[in-house]
VEXFISE-903367 format. One record per residue (C-alpha): x, y, z. Coordinates in steps of 0.2 Angstrom, whole numbers, padded with zeros to 4 digits, always signed. Example, Ala and Ser with C-alpha at 12.3 -4.5 7.8 and 13.67 -1.06 7.14 Angstrom:
2
+0062-0022+0039
+0068-0005+0036
***
This chain:
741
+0026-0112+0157
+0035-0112+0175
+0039-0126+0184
+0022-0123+0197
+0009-0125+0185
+0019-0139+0175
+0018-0149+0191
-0002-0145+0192
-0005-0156+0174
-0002-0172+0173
+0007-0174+0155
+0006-0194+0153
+0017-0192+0136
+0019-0208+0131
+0037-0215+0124
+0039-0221+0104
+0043-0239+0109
+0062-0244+0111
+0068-0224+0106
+0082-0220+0119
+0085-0202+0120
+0102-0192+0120
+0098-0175+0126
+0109-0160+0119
+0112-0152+0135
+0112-0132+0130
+0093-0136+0122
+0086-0148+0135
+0075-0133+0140
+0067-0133+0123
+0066-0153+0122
+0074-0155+0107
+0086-0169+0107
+0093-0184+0094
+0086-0201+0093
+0088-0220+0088
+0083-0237+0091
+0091-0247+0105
+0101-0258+0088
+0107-0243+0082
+0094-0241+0067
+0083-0229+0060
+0067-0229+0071
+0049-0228+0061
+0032-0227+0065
+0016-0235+0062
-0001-0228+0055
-0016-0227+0066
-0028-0230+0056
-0021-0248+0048
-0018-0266+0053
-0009-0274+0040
+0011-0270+0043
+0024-0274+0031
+0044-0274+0035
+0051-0257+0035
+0064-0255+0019
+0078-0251+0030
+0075-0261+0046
+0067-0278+0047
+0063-0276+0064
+0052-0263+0063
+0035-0262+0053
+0027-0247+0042
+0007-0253+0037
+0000-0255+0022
-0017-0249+0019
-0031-0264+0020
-0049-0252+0019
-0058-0252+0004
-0063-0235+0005
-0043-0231+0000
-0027-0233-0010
-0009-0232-0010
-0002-0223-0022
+0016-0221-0023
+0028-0214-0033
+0049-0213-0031
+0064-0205-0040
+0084-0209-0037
+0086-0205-0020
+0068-0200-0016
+0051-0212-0012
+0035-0202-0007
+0017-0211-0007
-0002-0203-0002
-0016-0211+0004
-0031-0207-0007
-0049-0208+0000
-0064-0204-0011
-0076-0191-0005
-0098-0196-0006
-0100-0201-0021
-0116-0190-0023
-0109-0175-0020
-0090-0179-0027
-0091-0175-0046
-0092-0155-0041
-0077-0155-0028
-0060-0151-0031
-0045-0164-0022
-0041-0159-0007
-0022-0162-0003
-0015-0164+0013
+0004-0163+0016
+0011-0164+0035
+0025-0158+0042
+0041-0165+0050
+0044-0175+0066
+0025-0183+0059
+0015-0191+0046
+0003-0194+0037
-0009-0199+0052
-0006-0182+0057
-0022-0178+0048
-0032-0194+0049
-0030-0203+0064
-0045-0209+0079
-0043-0193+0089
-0050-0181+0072
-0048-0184+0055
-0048-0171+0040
-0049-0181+0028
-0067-0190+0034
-0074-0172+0036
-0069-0169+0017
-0074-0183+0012
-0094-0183+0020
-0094-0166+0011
-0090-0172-0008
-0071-0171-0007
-0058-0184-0013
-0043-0183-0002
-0025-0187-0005
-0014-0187+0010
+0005-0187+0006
+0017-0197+0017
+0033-0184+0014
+0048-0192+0010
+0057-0200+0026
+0041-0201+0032
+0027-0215+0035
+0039-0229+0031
+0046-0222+0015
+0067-0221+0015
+0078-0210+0022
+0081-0194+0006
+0098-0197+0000
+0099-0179-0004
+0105-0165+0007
+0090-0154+0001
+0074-0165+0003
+0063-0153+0002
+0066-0143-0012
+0072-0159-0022
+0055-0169-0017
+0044-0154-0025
+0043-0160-0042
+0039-0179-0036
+0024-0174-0026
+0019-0163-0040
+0017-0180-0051
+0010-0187-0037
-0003-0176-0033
-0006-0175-0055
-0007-0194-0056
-0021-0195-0041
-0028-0181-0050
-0030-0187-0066
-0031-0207-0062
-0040-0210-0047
-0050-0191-0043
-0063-0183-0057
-0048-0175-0063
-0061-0158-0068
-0063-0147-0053
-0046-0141-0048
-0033-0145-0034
-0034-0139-0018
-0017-0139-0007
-0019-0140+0015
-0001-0140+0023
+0005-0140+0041
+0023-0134+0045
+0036-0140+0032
+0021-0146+0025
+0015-0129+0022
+0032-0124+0016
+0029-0138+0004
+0011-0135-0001
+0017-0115-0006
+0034-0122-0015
+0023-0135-0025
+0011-0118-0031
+0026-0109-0035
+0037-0121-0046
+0025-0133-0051
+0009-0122-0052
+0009-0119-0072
+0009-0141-0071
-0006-0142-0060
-0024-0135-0059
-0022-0128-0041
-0038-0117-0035
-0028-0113-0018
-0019-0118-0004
-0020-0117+0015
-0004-0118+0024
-0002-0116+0042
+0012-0114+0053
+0027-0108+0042
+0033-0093+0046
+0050-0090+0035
+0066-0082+0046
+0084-0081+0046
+0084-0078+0065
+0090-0096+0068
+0087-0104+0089
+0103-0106+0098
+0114-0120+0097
+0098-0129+0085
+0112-0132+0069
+0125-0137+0076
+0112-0152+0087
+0107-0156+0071
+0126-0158+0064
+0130-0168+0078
+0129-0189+0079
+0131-0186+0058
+0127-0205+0058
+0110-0205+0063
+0100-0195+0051
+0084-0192+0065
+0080-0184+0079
+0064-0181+0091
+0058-0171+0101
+0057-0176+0121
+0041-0178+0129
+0044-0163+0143
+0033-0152+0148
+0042-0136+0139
+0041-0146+0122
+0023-0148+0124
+0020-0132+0128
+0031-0126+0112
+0025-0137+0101
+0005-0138+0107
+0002-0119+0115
-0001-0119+0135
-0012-0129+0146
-0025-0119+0144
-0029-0119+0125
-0025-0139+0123
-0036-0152+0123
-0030-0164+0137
-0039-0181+0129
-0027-0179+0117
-0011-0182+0129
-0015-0198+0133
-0024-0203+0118
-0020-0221+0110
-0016-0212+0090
-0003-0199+0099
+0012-0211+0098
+0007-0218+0080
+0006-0202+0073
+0022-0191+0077
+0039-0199+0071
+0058-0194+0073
+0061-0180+0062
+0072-0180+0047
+0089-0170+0053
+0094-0164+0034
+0075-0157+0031
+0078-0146+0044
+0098-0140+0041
+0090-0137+0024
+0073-0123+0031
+0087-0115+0043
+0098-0111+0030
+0100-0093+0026
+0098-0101+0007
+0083-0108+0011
+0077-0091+0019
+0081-0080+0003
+0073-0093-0007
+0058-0091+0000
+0058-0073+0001
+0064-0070-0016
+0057-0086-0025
+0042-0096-0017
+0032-0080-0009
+0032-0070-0025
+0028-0085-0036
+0011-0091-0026
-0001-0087-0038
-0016-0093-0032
-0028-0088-0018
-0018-0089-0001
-0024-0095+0014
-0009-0090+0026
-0013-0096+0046
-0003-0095+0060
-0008-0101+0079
-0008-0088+0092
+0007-0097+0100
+0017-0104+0086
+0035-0110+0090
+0043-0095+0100
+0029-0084+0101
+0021-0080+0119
+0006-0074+0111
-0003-0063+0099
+0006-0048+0104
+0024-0055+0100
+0016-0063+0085
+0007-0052+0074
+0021-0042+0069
+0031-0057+0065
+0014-0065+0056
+0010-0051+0046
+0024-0047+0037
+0027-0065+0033
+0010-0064+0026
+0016-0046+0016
+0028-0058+0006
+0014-0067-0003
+0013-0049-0015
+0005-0059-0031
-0009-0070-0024
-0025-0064-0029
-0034-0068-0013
-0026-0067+0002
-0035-0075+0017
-0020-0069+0030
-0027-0073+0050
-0020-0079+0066
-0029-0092+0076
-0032-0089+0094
-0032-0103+0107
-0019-0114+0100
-0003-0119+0097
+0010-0125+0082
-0001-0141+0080
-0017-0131+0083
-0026-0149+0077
-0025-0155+0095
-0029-0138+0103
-0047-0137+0112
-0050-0123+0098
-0045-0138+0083
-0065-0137+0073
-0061-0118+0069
-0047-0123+0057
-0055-0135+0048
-0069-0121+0049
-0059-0110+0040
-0051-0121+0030
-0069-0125+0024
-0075-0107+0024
-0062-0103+0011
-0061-0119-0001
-0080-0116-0003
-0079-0097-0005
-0065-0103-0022
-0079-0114-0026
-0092-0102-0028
-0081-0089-0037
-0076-0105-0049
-0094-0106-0052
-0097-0091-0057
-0080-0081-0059
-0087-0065-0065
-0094-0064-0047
-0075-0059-0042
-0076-0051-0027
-0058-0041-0027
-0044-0037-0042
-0031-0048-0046
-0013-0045-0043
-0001-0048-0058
+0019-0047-0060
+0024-0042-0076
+0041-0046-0073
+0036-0065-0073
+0031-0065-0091
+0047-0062-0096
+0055-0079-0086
+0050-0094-0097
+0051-0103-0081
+0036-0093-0074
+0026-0087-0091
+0016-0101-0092
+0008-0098-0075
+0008-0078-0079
-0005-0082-0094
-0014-0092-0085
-0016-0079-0073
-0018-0066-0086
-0032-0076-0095
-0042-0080-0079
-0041-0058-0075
-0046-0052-0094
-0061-0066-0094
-0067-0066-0080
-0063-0050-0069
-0060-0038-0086
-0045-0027-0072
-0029-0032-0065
-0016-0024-0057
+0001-0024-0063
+0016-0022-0055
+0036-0023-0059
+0032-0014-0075
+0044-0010-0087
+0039+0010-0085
+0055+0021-0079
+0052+0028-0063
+0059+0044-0066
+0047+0045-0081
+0032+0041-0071
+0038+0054-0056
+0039+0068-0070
+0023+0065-0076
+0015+0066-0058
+0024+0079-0053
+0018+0090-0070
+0003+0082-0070
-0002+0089-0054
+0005+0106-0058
-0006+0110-0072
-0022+0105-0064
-0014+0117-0048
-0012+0131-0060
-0025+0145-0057
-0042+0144-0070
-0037+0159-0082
-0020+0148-0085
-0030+0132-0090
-0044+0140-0098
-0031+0146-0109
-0029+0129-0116
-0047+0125-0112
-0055+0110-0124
-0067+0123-0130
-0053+0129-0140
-0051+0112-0151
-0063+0104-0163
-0051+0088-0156
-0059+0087-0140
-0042+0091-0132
-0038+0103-0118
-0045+0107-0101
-0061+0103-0097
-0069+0112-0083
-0076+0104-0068
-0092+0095-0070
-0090+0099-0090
-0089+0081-0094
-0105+0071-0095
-0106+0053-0092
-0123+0042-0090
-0133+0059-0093
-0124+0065-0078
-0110+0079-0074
-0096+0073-0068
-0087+0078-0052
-0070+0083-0058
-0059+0093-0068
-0045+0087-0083
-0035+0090-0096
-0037+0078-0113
-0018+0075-0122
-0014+0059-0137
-0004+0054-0148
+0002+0072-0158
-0006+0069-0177
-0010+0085-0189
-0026+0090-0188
-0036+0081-0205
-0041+0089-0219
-0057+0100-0224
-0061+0085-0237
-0061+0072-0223
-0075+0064-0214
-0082+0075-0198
-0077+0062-0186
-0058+0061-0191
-0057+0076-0180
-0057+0063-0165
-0039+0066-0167
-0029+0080-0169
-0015+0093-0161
-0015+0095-0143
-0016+0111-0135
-0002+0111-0123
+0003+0123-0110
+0015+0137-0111
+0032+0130-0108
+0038+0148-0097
+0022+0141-0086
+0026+0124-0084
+0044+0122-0090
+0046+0104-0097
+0028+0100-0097
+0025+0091-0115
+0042+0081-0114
+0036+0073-0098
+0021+0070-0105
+0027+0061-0121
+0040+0052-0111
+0028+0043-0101
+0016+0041-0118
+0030+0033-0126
+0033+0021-0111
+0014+0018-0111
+0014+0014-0130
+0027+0001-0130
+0018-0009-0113
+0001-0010-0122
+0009-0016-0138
+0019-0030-0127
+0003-0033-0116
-0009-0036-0129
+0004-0050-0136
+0003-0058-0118
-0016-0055-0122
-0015-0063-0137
-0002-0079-0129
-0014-0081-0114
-0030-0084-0127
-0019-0097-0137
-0018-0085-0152
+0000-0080-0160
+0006-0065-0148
+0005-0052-0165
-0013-0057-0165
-0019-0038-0163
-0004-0028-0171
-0016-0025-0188
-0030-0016-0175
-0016-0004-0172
-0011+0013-0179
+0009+0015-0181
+0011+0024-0171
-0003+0019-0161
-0016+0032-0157
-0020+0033-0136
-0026+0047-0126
-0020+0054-0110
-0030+0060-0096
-0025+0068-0080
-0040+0071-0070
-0041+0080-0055
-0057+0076-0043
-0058+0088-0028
-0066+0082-0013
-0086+0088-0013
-0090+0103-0003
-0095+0100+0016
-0111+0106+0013
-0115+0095-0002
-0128+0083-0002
-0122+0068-0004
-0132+0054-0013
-0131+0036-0010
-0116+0029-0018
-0106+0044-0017
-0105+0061-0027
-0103+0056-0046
-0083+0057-0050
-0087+0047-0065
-0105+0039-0069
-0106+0021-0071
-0097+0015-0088
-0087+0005-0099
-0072+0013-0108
-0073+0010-0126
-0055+0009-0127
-0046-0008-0132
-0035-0007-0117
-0035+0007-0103
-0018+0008-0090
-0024+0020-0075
-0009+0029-0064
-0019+0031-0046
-0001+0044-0038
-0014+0047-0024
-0017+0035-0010
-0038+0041-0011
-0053+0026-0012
-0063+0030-0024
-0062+0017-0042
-0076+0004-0041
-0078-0011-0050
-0096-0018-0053
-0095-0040-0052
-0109-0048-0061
-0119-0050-0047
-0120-0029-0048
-0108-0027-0031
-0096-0012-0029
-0081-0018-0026
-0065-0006-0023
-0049-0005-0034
-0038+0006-0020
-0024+0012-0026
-0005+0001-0023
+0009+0009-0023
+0020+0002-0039
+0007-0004-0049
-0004+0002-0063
-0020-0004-0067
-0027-0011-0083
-0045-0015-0086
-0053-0024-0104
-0062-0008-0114
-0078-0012-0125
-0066-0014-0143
-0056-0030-0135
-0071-0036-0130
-0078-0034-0147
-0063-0039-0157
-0063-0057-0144
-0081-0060-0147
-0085-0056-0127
-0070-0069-0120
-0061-0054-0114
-0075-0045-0103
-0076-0024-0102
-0082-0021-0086
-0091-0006-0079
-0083+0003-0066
-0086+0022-0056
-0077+0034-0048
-0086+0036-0028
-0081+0053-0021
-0089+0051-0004
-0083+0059+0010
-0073+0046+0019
-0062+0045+0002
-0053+0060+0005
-0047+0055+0025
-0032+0044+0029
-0035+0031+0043
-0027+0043+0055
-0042+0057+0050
-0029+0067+0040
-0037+0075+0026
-0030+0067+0008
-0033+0082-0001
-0038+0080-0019
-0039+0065-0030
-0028+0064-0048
-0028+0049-0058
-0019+0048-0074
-0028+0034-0087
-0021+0031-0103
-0034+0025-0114
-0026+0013-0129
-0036+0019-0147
-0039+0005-0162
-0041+0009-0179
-0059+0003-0184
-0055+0004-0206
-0061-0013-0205
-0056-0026-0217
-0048-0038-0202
-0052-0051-0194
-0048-0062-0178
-0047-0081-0177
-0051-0086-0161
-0045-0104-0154
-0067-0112-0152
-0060-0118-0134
-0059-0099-0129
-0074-0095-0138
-0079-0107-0128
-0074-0098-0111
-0090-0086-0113
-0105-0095-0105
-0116-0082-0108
-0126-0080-0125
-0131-0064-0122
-0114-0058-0119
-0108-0066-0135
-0122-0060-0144
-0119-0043-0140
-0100-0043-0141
-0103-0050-0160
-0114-0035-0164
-0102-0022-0157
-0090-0027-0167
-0099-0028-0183
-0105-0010-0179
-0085-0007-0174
-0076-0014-0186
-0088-0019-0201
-0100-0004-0201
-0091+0011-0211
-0096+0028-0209
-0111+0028-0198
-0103+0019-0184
-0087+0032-0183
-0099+0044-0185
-0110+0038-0170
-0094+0037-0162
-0090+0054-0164
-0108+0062-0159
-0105+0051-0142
-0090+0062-0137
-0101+0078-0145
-0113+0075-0130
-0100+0071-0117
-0091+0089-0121
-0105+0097-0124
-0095+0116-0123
-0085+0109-0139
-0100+0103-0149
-0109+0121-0147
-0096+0128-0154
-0090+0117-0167
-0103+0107-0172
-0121+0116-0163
-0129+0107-0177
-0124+0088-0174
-0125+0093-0155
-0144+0098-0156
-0149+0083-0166
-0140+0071-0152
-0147+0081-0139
-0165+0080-0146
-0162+0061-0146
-0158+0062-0130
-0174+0070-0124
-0184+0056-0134
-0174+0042-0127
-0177+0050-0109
-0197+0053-0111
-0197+0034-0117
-0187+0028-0101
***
C-alpha cells in the first residue's frame, strides 16, 4: 500500500496506554519494533470482555481480569517456569451432550479476547450451536508470566495438553471428542499438541490458520528480537504498512474494526523468545520432519489470501500448497486459501466465511463420527510410526479406526525394498506384454491349481466377465495327493514362464512374496495390538509358511467403440475378497479402484506413489466377529481412467494384489476384548460375521468344498476341464438361483 491511498484512509489506531515505542530503524517500514512501559516494566493487557481486575504477577501497576460471568470458568494450570489458563464457556445445554470441545488457542502479539471479544465472538457462535468452548490464554499471555524458558512453545505443549484434558474430562461431557481452532503460533500450537500429545487426547481435528512453516527468515527480524535482551516483548507499531501486513489491504478490512473499543484490549506486546524460537532453522526442521508427519487427524490447513508477505493469491498458492503437502498422514485434509482477507482474517470484511468453514468441517467430522462407515475417502497410514513407541500408540489408534470402520488404508514407509518392488513391476509388466502364444503357454487351463494366465474376460465375478487379463502365482507347495480331498487342489505348483523368455522372472516374484509375507505376519500383530488382543493373536490361522497368492492383472483400456454402461466397463464386479488381508501394488498412476461406504457411494482409492494398499478380506472379518469390516470394492475402467490431466493417454492399467490365505482346519478360537465386540453397532453385521465363520472355521468339508466350487465358477475354462462335473452342477445352481432373482 503506497503512501497515496494510505493518506486516503483514516487509520485512527489507537495506542496500548503508557507503551513508548523504540523503532528498529532497518524495519520501520514493516512496523515491527520493541516495547515497554514508561517504568521500565513488562506491559500487559486487559480482557474485553471482563470487569473484575486483579494485580498483574509481575507488575502492581498494571491489572490482568479475572473472570466474574456465570456463564464461565477459569481454569488454570502451571509447571516450573510455565503458567497457562483457558476460559471455558458451556455450549446450550440442549444441544451440548452431542458436541465435541471446541478449543481455541491464539497466536502471539494477542490473547485470548482474540476470539471473544464485543466486535465477534467465536466462542458465542459455538456455544448457541451446542458446543462448550475452551479458550486458552498461551503462556506470556493474558496476564499469565513471562516463560522462563527459551523454547515456550514446544515446552508449553505438554501443559495445554493437561489443560485441554482436565476441561475435557472435568467441566465438558468428556464423550464426544476434542476439537482444536488455532490462529498463527496458535495454529503451530493446535498441530504440535495433535502431534505429540495426540495418542493422550481424543482429538476429532483441528483447524489452524495462518502458519505457514519457512526457513526464509525477514531481514534484520532476529537480530530486532536479540536486541534490548532486558525486555522480553515487543509490539508491533500502529502504521499503516503494519496494518496492512498484519490485516490484508483496505479494501478486504472491515474499517469498524479500526476504531473499535475491544481493539486495544485484545492485542498485547509479543513475547520476544516465542518468536527467536519459530524462526529458528531448528524449529523449521521440526516442523517439517516432526509436527507435519505426526498430524494424524483430519486437517483443516487455512491461509488468508494476503498472509504476512504475500501480495496475493498468485505469490501465495505456491508457498500455501506445499506447506499443506507436508501434512502426508492426516486422513482428511481440508487445504483452502481464503480470499478477501488478511493474517487476522477475523477482522476482515470477509471474517463469517471462516467461522463458516470452520463450522462446515467440524460438522462434516461429526457426521462421519456418527456413522463412520459412511467414510467418504481412505485413510492414510505411516508404517514407520509403529515402530517408534513414542508414536505407536496413536498408529493403533489410527489403525483401529481404518480396519473398523473404513475396512482399506493406505500405507506408506513400508519395510518393502525398493528394488524388490521395481523388479516385480518391471517383470510383471513384461509377461502380461508378452505375445498370447507366450502366455497361453502357461495358461490357467493347464493347472487343476487355478494357476497361470487367465485370458481376458475369463474371470467371472458377480455373474459377470471381467475386463482384464492376469496371471495367478502363491506360495510354491506340491501338488496334494490322489487320496486327498478335491479342494486341496486350491494350492499347488505354479506354472511359471520360461526363464530364456523372461530371464529372472520367478526370483522377482518370490523376492517381493517374501517381502509380502513378512509385512502381513507383522501387520496382523499391529491388528491384533490395535483391538487390545496380544500381537500373536492370529499367528495359529496361519500356515508356516503362510499360504498367499499373487496376482498381476493387466486391464487394457475398452475399445473406443464400446458401449460403455453406467459405472464404467466391469474391470472387476462389485465384491469382497475372501482373503484375511489383501496388499494391492497400483505401479500405474490409472483411477480406477472404488470403495462402496455404507451409505452405497463410490468412492475412489487412486493410486499414491510409495504406498500399498490394504483392505480387511471376508476371513478377518469372520475370525473378529464383524469388528474388522470387509468392504466391497470395484474396479471402473471408464474412459476417462485411462487419460492423464494433460489428455495424455495412460495406456493400460496393471495392478499387482497379494491376497493373504488362512488355514480353515478349525479347532481355534479368538478372544475378543467385549469393548471391541462392542465396536460393531450393527446386529446384522455381527450376525453375519458369526455365521461365516462358523461355516469357515468350524464347518469341515462342505464349507472348503463350497469354497473350492466358488473358484470352479469363477474359472470356468479350469473346471471344464478338470472338474466338468462339479462345474455343471454349480452352474445348474446358478441358473436356479437366477430364475429365482
Amino acid at each position: 500500500m503506497g503512501g497515496s491511498s494510505a493518506s486516503k484512509v483514516h487509520f485512527n489506531f489507537q495506542k496500548w496506554g503508557n507503551i513508548v515505542s523504540y523503532v528498529t530503524p532497518s524495519l520501520s517500514a514493516k512496523g515491527v519494533i520493541a516495547a515497554k512501559t514508561t517504568n521500565g516494566s513488562v506491559p500487559a493487557c486487559r480482557y474485553s470482555f471482563c470487569t473484575v481486575r486483579k494485580p498483574h504477577p509481575f507488575c502492581p501497576e498494571l491489572s490482568v481480569t479475572a473472570m466474574s460471568s456465570p456463564e464461565a470458568t477459569i481454569i488454570e494450570l502451571e509447571q516450573p517456569g510455565l503458567k497457562t489458563h483457558g476460559i471455558f464457556k458451556k455450549g446450550k445445554s440442549d444441544l451440548r451432550p452431542l458436541k465435541p470441545l471446541i478449543v481455541l488457542i491464539h497466536g502471539g502479539g494477542c490473547n485470548a479476547s482474540y476470539f471473544d471479544n464485543d466486535f465477534h465472538s467465536v466462542p458465542k457462535s459455538f456455544n448457541e450451536a451446542g458446543f462448550d468452548v475452551l479458550s486458552i490464554n498461551r503462556v506470556g499471555y493474558g496476564g499469565n508470566p513471562i516463560p522462563q524458558s527459551l523454547q515456550p512453545v514446544l515446552d508449553s505443549i505438554p501443559l495445554y495438553s493437561a489443560l485441554i484434558k482436565k476441561t475435557y474430562e472435568e467441566h465438558s461431557n468428556g464423550q464426544h471428542g476434542i476439537f482444536l481452532i488455532g490462529h498463527s503460533l496458535g495454529a503451530a500450537t493446535s498441530l504440535a499438541i495433535a502431534a505429540f500429545e495426540g495418542h493422550t487426547l481424543p482429538l476429532l481435528g483441528v483447524s489452524a490458520l495462518g502458519i505457514i512453516p519457512t526457513d526464509n527468515h525477514p531481514p534484520g527480524l532476529v537480530d530486532m528480537l536479540k536486541a534490548n535482551p532486558d525486555n522480553p516483548r515487543f509490539v508491533v507499531e500502529a502504521s499503516p504498512e503494519a496494518i496492512e501486513a498484519f490485516m490484508g489491504p483496505p479494501a478486504v478490512l472491515d474499517p469498524s474494526m479500526l476504531v473499535h473499543p475491544s481493539l486495544p484490549q485484545i492485542f498485547e506486546p509479543g513475547l520476544k523468545s516465542e518468536l527467536l524460537e519459530w524462526w529458528d532453522s531448528a524449529w523449521y526442521n521440526r516442523f517439517v520432519h516432526d509436527v507435519a508427519p505426526r498430524v494424524l487427524v483430519p486437517l483443516q490447513f487455512l491461509a488468508a489470501e494476503y498472509e504476512l508477505g504475500w501480495k496475493g493469491i498468485k505469490e501465495g498458492q505456491p508457498i500455501f500448497d506445499h506447506a499443506a503437502g507436508l501434512f502426508t498422514n492426516t486422513p482428511k485434509l481440508d487445504a483452502r486459501l481464503l480470499l478477501g482477507g488478511g493474517h487476522n482474517f477475523e477482522f476482515s470484511k470477509n471474517a463469517p466465511l471462516l467461522q463458516e468453514a470452520r463450522e462446515d468441517f467440524i460438522n462434516s467430522l461429526i457426521s462421519s463420527q456418527d456413522d463412520p462407515a459412511a467414510f467418504d475417502q481412505i485413510p492414510l497410514l505411516d508404517f514407520a510410526l509403529s515402530s517408534d513407541p513414542s508414536t505407536k500408540v496413536q498408529f493403533l489408534e489410527s489403525l483401529r479406526r481404518a480396519v473398523v470402520n473404513v475396512g482399506f488404508l493406505y500405507i506408506k514407509n513400508t519395510p518393502i525394498s525398493t528394488d524388490i518392488q521395481g523388479a516385480l513391476i518391471k517383470k510383471g509388466i513384461e509377461l502380461l506384454e508378452l505375445p498370447l502364444e507366450e502366455k497361453l503357454k502357461i495358461e490357467m487351463a493347464n493347472s487343476k491349481h487355478f494357476l497361470g494366465y487367465s485370458r481376458l474376460g475369463g474371470e467371472i465375478t458377480a455373474m459377470k466377465p471381467d475386463y482384464r487379463e492376469q496371471f495367478d502365482f502363491a506360495t510354491e507347495v506340491p501338488a496334494p495327493g490322489p487320496d486327498e480331498p478335491v479342494w486341496q487342489n486350491l494350492r499347488g505348483p505354479n506354472q511359471w514362464p520360461d526363464e530364456s523368455v523372461i530371464p529372472g522372472f520367478r526370483v522377482a516374484v518370490e523376492n517381493y512374496m517374501d517381502e509380502i509375507q513378512a509385512l502381513a505376519l507383522s501387520f496382523s500383530e499391529l491388528i491384533a495390538e490395535a483391538l487390545d488382543m496380544p500381537a500373536n493373536s492370529f499367528h495359529k490361522f496361519f500356515d508356516s509358511p503362510q499360504h498367499n497368492k499373487l496376482k498381476l492383472v493387466k486391464y487394457p483400456a475398452p475399445p473406443p467403440d464400446a458401449e460403455i454402461p453406467e459405472g464404467g466397463v466391469q474391470g472387476v464386479g462389485a465384491h469382497k475378497d475372501g482373503s484375511f488381508l489383501t496388499f494391492l501394488l497400483q505401479p500405474t498412476p490409472h483411477t480406477g479402484l472404488e470403495i462402496q461406504n455404507k451409505n452405497g457411494d463410490w468412492i475412489k482409492a487412486p493410486p499414491i506413489p510409495g504406498t500399498l494398499v490394504i483392505n480387511i478380506g471376508r476371513s478377518l472379518q469372520a475370525l473378529t466377529k464383524g469388528v474388522c469390516t470387509a468392504t466391497t470394492h470395484r474396479v471402473n475402467l471408464s474412459p476417462e481412467n485411462y487419460v492423464a490431466a494433460d489428455g495424455t493417454p495412460l495406456g493400460p492399467r496393471y495392478s499387482f494384489p497379494v491376497f493373504q490365505g488362512v488355514k480353515t482346519d478349525g479347532g481355534h478360537s479368538l478372544e475378543i476384548p467385549q469393548h471391541i465386540k462392542d465396536l460393531v453397532k450393527d446386529e446384522k453385521v455381527r450376525s453375519e460375521a458369526e455365521a461365516t465363520f462358523d461355516k469357515m472355521f468350524s464347518g469341515g468339508e462342505s464349507v472348503r468344498e463350497a469354497i473350492f466350487i466358488s473358484r470352479i465358477t469363477s474359472h470356468q475354462d479350469v473346471g471344464a476341464r478338470w472338474y466338468p462335473d462339479l462345474l455343471a452342477k454349480a452352474l445348474e445352481e446358478q441358473g436356479k438361483f437366477k430364475s429365482a432373482a
